[in-house]
HTML snippet that shows the backbone in 3Dmol.js (N, CA, C, O; Angstrom):
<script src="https://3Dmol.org/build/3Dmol-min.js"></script>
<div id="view" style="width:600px;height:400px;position:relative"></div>
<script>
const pdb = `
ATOM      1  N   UNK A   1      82.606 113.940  85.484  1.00  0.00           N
ATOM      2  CA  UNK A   1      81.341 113.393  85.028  1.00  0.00           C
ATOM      3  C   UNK A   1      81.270 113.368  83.505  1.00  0.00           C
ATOM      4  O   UNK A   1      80.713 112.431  82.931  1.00  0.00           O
ATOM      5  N   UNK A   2      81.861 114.448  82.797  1.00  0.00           N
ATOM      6  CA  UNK A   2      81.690 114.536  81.114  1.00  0.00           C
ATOM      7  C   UNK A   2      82.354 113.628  80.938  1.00  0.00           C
ATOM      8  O   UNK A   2      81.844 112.941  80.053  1.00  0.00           O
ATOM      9  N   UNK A   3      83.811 112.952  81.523  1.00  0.00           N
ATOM     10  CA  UNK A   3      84.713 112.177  80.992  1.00  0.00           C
ATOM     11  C   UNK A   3      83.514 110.619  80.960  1.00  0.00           C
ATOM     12  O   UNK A   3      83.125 110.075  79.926  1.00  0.00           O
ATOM     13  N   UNK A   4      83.241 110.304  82.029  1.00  0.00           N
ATOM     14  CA  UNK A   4      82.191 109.584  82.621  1.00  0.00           C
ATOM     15  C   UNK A   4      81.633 108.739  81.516  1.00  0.00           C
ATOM     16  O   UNK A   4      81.699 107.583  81.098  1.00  0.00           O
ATOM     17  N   UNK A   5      80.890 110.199  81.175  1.00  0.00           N
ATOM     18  CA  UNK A   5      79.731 109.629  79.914  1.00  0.00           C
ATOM     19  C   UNK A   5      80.543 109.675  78.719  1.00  0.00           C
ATOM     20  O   UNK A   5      79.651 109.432  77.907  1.00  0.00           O
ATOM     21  N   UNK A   6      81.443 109.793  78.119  1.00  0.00           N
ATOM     22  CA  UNK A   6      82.324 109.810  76.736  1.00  0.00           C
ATOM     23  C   UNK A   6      82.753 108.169  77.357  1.00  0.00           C
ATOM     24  O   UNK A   6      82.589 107.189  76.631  1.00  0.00           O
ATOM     25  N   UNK A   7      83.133 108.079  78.320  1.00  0.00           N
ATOM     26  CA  UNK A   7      83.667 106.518  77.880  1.00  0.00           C
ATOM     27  C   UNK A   7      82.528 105.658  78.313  1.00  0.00           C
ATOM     28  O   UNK A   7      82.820 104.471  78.455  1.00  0.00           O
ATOM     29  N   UNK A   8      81.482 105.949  78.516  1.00  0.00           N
ATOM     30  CA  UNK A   8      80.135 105.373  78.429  1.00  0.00           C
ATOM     31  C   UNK A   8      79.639 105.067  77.219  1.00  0.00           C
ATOM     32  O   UNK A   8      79.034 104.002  77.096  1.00  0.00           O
ATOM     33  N   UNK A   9      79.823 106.061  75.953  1.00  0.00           N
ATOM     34  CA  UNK A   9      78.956 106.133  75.091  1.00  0.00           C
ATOM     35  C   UNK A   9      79.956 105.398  74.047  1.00  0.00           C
ATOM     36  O   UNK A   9      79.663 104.712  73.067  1.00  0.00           O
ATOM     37  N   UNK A  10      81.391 105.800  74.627  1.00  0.00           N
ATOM     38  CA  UNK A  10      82.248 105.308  73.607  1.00  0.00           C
ATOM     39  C   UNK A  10      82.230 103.323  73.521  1.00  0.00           C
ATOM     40  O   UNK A  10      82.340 102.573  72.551  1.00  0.00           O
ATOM     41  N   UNK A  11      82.095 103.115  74.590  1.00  0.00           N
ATOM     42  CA  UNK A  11      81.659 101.932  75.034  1.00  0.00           C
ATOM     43  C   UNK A  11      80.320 101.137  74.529  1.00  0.00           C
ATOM     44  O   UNK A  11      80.208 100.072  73.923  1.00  0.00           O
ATOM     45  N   UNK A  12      79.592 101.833  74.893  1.00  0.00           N
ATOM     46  CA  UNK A  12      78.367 101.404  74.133  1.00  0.00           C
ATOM     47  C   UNK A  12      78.496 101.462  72.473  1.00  0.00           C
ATOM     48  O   UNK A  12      77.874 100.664  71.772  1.00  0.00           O
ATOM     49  N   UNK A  13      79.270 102.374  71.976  1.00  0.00           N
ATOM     50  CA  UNK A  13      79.149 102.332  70.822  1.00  0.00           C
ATOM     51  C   UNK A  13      80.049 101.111  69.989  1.00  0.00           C
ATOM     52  O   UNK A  13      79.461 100.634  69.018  1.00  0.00           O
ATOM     53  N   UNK A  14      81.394 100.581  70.281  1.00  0.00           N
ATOM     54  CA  UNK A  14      81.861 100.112  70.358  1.00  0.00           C
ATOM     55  C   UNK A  14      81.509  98.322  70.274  1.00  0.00           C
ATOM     56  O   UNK A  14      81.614  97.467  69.395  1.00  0.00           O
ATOM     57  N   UNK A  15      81.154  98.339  71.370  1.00  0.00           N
ATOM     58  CA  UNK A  15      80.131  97.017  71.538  1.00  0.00           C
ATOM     59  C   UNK A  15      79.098  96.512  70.615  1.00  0.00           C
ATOM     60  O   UNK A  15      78.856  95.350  70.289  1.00  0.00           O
ATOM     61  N   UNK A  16      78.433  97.822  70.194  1.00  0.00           N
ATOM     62  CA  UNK A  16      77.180  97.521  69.176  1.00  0.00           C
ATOM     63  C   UNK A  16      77.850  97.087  67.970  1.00  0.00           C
ATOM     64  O   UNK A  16      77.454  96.088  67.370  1.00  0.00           O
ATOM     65  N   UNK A  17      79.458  98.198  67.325  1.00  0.00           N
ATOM     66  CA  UNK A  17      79.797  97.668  66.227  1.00  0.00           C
ATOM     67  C   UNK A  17      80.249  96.388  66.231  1.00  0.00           C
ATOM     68  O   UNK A  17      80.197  95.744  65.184  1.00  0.00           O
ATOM     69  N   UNK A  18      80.768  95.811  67.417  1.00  0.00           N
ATOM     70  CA  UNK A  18      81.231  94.503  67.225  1.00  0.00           C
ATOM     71  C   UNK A  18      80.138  93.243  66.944  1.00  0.00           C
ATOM     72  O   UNK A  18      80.234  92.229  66.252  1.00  0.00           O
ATOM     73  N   UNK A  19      78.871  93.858  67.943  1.00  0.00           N
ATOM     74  CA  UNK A  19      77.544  93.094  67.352  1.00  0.00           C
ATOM     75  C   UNK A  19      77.102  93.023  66.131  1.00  0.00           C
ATOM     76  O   UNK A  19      77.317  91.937  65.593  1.00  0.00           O
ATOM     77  N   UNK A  20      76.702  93.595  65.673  1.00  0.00           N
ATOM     78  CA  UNK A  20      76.653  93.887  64.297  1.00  0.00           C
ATOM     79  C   UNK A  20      77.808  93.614  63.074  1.00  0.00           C
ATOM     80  O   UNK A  20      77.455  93.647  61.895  1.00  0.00           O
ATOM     81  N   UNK A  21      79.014  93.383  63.406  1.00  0.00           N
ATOM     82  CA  UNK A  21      80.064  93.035  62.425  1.00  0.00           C
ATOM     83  C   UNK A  21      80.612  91.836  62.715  1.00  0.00           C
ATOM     84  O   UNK A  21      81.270  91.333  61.805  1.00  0.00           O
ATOM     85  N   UNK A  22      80.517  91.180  63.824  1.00  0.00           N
ATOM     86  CA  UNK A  22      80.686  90.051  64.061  1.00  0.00           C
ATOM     87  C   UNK A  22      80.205  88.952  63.355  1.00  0.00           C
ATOM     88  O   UNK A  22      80.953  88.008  63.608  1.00  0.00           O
ATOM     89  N   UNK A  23      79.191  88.569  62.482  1.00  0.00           N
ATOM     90  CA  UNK A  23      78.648  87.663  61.045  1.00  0.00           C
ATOM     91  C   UNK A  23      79.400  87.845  60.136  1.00  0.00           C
ATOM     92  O   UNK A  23      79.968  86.903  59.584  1.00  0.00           O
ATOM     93  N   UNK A  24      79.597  89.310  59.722  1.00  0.00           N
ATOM     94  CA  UNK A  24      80.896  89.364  58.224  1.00  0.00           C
ATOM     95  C   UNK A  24      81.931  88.956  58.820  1.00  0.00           C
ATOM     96  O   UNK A  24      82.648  88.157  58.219  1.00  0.00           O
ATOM     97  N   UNK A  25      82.213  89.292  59.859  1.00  0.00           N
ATOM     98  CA  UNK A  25      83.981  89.441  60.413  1.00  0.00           C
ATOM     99  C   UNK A  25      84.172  88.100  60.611  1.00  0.00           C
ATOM    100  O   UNK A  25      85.299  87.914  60.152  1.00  0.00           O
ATOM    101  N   UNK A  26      83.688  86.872  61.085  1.00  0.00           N
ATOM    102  CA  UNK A  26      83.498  85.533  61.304  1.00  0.00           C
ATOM    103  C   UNK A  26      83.323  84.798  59.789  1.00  0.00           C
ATOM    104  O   UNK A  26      83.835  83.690  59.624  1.00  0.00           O
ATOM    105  N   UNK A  27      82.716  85.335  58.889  1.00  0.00           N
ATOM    106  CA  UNK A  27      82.490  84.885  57.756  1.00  0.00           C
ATOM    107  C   UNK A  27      83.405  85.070  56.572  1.00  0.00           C
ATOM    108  O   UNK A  27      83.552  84.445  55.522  1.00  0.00           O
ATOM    109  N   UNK A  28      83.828  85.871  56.965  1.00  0.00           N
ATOM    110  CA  UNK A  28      84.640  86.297  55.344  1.00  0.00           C
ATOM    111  C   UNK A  28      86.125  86.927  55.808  1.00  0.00           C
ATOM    112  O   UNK A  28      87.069  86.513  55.136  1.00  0.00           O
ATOM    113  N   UNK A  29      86.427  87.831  56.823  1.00  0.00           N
ATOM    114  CA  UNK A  29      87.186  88.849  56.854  1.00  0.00           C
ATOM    115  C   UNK A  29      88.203  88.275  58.736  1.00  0.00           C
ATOM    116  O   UNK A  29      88.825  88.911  59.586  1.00  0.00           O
ATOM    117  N   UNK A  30      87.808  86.728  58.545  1.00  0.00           N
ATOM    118  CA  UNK A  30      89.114  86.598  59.718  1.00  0.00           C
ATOM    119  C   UNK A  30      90.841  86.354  59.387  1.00  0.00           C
ATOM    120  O   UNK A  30      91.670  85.811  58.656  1.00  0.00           O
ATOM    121  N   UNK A  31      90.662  87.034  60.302  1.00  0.00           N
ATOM    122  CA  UNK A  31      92.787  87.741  60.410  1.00  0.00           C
ATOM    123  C   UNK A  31      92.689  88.883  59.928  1.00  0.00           C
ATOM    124  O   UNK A  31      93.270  89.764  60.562  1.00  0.00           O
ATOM    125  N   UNK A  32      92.069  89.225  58.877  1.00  0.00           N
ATOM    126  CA  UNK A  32      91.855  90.559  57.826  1.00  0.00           C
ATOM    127  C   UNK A  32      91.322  91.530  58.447  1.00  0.00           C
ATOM    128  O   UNK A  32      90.379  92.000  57.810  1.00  0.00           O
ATOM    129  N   UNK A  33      91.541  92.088  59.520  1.00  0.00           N
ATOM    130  CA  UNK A  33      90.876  93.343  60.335  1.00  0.00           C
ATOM    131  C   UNK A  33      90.621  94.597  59.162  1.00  0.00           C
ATOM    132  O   UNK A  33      91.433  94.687  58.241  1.00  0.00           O
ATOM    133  N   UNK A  34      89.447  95.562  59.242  1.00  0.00           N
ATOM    134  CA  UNK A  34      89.769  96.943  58.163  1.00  0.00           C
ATOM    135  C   UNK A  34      90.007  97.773  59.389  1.00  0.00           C
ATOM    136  O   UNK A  34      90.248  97.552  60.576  1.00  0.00           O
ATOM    137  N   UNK A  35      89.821  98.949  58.523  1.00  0.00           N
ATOM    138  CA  UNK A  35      90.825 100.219  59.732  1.00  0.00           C
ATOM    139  C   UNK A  35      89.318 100.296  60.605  1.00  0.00           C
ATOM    140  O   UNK A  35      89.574 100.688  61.743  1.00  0.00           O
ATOM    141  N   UNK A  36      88.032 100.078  60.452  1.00  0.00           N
ATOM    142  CA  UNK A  36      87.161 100.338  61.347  1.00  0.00           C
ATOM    143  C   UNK A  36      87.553  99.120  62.988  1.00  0.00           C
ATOM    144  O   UNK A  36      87.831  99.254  64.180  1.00  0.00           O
ATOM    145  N   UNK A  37      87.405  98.392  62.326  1.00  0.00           N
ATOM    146  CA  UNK A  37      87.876  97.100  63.620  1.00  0.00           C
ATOM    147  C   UNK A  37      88.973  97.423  64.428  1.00  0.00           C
ATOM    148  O   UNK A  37      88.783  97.259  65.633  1.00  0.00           O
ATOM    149  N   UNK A  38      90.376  97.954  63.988  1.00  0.00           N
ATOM    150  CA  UNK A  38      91.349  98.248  64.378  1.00  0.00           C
ATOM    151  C   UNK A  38      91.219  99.348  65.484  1.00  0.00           C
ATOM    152  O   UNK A  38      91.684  99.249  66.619  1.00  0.00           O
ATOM    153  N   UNK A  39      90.661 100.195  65.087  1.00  0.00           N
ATOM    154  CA  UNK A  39      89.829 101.649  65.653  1.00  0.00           C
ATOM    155  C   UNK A  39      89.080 101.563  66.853  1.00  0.00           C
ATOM    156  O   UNK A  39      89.293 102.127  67.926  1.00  0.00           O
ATOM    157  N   UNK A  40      87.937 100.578  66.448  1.00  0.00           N
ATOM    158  CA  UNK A  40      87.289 100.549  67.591  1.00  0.00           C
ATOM    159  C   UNK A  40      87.906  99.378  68.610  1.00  0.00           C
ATOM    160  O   UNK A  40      87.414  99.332  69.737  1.00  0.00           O
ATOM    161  N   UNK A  41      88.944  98.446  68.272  1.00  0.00           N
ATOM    162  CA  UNK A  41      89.729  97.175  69.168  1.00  0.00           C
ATOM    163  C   UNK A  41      90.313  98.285  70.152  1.00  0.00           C
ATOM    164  O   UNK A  41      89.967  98.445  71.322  1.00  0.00           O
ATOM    165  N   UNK A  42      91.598  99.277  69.203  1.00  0.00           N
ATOM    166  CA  UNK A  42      92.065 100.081  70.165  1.00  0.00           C
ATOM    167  C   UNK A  42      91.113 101.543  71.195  1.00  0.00           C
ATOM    168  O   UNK A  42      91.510 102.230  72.137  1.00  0.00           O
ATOM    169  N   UNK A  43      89.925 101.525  70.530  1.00  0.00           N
ATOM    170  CA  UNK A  43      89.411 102.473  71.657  1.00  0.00           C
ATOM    171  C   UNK A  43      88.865 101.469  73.381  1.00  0.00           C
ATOM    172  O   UNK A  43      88.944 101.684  74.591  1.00  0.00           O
ATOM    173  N   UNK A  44      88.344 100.390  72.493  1.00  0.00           N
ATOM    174  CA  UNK A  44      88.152  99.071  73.792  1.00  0.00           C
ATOM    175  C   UNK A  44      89.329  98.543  74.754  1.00  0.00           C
ATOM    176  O   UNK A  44      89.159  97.983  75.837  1.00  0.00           O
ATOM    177  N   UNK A  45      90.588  98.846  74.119  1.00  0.00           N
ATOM    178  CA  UNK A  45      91.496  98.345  75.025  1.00  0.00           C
ATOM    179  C   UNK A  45      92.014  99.808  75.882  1.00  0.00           C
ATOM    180  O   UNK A  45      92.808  99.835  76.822  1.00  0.00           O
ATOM    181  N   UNK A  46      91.461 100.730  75.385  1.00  0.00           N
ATOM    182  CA  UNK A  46      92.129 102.257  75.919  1.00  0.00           C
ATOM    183  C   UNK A  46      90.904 101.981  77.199  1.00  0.00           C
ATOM    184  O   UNK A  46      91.293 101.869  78.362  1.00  0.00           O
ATOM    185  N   UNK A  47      89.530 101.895  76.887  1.00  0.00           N
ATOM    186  CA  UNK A  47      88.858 101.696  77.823  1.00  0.00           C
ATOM    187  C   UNK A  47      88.952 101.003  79.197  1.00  0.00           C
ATOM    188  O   UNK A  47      88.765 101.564  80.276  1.00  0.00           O
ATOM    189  N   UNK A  48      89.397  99.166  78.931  1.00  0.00           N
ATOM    190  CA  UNK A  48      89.380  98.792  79.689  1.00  0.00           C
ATOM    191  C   UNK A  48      90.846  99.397  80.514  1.00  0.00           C
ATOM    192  O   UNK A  48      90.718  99.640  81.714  1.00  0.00           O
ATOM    193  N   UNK A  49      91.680  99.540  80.119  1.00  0.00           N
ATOM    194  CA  UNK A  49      92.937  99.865  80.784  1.00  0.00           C
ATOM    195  C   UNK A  49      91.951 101.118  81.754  1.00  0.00           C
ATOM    196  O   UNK A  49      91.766 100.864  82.944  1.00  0.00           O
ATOM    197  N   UNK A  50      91.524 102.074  81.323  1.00  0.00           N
ATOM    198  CA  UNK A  50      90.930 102.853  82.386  1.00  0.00           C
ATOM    199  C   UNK A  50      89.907 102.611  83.342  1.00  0.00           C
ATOM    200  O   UNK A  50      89.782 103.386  84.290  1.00  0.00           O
ATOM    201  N   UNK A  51      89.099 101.547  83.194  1.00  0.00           N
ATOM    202  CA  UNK A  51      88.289 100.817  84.268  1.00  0.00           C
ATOM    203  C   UNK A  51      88.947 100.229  84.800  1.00  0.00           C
ATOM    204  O   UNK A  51      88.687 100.163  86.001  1.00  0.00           O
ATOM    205  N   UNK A  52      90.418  99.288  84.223  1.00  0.00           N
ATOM    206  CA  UNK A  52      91.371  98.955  85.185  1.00  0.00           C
ATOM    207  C   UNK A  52      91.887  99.875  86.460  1.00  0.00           C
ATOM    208  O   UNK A  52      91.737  99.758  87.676  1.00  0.00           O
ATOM    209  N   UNK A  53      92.484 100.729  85.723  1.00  0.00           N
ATOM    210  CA  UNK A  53      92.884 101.779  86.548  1.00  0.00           C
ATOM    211  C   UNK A  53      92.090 102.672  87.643  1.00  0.00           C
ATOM    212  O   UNK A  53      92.665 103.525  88.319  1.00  0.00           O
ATOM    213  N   UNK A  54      91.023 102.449  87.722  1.00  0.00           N
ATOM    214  CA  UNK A  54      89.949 103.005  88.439  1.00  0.00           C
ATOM    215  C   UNK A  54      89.592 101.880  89.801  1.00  0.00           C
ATOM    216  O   UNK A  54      89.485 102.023  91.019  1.00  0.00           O
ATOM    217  N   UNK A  55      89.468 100.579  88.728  1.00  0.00           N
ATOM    218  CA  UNK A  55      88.646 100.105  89.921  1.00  0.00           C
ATOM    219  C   UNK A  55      89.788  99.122  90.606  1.00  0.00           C
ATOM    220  O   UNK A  55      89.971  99.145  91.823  1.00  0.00           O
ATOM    221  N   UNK A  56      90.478  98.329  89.800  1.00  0.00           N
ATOM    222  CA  UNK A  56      92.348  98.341  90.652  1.00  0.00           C
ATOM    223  C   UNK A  56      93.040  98.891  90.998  1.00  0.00           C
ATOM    224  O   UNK A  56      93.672  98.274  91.856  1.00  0.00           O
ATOM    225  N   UNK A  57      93.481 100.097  90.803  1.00  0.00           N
ATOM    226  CA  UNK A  57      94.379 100.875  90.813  1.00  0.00           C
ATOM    227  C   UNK A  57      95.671 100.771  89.716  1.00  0.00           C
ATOM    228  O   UNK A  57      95.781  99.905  88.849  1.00  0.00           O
ATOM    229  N   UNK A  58      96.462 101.700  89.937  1.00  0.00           N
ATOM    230  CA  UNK A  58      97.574 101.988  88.460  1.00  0.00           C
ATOM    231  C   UNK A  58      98.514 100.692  88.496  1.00  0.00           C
ATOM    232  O   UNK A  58      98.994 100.431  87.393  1.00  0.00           O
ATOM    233  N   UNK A  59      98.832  99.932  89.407  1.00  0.00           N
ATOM    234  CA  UNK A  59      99.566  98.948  89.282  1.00  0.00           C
ATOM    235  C   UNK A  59      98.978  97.786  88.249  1.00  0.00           C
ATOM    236  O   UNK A  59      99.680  97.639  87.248  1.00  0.00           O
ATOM    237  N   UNK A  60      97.992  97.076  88.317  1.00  0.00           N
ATOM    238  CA  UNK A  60      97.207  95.812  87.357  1.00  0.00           C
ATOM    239  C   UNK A  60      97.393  97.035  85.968  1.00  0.00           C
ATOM    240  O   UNK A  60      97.917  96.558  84.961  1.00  0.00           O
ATOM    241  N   UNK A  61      97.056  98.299  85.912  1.00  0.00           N
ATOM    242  CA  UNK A  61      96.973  98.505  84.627  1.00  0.00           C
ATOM    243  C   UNK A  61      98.162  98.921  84.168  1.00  0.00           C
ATOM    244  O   UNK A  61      98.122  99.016  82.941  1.00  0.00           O
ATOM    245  N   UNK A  62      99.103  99.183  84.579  1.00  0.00           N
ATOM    246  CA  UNK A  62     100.786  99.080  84.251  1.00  0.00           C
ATOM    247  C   UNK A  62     100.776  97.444  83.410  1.00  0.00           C
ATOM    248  O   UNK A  62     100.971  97.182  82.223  1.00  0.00           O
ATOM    249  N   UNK A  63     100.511  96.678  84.403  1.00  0.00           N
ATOM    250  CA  UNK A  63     101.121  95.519  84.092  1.00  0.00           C
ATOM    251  C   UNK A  63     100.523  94.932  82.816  1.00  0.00           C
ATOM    252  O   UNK A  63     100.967  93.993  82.154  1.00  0.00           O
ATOM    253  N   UNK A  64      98.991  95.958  82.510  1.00  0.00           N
ATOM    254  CA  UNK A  64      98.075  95.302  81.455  1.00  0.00           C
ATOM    255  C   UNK A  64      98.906  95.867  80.363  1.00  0.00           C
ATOM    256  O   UNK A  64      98.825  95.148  79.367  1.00  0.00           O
ATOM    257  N   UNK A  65      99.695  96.922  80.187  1.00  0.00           N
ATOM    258  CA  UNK A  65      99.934  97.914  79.734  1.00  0.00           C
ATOM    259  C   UNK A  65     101.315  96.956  79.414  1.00  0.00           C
ATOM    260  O   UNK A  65     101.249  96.246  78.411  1.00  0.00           O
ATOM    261  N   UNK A  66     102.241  96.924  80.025  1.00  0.00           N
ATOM    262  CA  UNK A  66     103.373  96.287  79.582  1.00  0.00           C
ATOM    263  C   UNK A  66     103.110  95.008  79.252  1.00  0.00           C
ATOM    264  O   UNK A  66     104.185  94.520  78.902  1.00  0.00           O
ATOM    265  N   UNK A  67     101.952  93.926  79.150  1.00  0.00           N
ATOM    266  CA  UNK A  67     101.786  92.577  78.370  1.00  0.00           C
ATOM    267  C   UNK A  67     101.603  93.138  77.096  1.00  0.00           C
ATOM    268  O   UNK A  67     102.332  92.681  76.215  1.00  0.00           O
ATOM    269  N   UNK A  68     100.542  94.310  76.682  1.00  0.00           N
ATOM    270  CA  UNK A  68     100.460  94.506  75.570  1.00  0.00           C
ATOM    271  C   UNK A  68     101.532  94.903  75.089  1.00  0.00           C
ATOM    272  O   UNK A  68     101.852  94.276  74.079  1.00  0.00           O
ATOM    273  N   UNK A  69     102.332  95.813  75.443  1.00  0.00           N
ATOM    274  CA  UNK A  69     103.600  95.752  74.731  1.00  0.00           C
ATOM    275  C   UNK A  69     104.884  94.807  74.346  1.00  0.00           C
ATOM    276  O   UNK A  69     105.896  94.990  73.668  1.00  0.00           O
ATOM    277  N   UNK A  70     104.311  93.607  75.172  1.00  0.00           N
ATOM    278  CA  UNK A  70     105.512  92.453  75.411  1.00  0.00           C
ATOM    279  C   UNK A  70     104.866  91.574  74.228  1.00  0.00           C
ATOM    280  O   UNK A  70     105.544  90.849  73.500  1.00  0.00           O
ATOM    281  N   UNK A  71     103.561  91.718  74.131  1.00  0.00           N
ATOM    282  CA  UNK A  71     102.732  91.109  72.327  1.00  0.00           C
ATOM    283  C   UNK A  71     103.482  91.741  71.315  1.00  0.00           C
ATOM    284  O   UNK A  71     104.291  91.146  70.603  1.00  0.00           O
ATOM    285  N   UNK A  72     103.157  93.228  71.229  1.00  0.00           N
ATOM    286  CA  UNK A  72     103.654  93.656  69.515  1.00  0.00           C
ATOM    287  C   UNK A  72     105.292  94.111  70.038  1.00  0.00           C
ATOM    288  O   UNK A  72     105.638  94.693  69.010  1.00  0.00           O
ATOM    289  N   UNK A  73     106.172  94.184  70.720  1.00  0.00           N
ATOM    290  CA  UNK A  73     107.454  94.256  70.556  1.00  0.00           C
ATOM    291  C   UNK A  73     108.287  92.861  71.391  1.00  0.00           C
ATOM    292  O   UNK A  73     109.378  93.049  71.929  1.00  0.00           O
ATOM    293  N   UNK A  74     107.668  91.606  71.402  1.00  0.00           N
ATOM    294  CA  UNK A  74     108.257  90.698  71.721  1.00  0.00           C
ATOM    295  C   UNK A  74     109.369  90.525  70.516  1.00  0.00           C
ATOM    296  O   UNK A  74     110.543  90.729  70.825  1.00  0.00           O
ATOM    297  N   UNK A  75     109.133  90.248  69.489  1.00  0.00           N
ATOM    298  CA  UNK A  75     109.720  89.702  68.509  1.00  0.00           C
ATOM    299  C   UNK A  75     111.130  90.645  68.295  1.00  0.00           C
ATOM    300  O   UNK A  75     112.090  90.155  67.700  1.00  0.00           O
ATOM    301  N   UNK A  76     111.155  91.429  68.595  1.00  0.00           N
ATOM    302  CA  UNK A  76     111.967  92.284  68.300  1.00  0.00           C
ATOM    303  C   UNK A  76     112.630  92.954  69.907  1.00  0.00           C
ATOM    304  O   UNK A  76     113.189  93.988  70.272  1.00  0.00           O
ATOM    305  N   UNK A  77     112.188  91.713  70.508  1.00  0.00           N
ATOM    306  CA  UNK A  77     113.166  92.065  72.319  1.00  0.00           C
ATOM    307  C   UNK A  77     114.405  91.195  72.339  1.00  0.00           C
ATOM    308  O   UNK A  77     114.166  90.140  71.752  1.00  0.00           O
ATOM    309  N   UNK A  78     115.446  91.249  72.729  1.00  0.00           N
ATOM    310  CA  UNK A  78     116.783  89.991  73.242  1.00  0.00           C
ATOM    311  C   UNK A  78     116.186  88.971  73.751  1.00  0.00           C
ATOM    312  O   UNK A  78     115.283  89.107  74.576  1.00  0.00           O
ATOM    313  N   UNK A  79     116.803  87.272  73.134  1.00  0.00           N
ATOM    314  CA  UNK A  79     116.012  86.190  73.974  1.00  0.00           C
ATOM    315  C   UNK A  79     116.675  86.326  75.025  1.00  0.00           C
ATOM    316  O   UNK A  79     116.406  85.648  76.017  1.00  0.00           O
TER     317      UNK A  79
END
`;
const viewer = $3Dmol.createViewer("view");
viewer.addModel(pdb, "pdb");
viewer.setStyle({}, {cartoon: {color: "spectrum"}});
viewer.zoomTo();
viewer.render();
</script>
């Protein structure tokens, strides 16, 4: 249940910053992520992988799990 509400709140919190930063971030600062955006992108993708994993089971979130890695280490895999 504690875990529960931490990725509840982490969630909610998350969401709001993107509300709220979404006008600068659209306006001035696209491609240009700062370390706050980066931070909260990767706590949102840690999230959904665990609602994956919950409400699919561990297989869909394996597979979510190895696309993201097939993004940042494609370039650097054998064609």
């Amino acid at each position: 249940m504690v875990l529960d509400g931490v990725i509840l709140v982490l969630s909610i919190v998350t969401i709001c910053y993107w509300i709220v930063q979404y006008p600068v971030y659209a306006a001035k600062r696209v491609g240009l992520p700062n370390q706050w955006d980066i931070a909260f992108g990767l706590i949102l993708i840690v999230i959904s992988l665990e609602i994956t994993r919950r409400a699919m089971g561990n297989t869909l979130m394996i597979l979510g799990l190895a696309l993201i890695l097939q993004t940042y280490l494609g370039p650097h895999l054998p064609g």
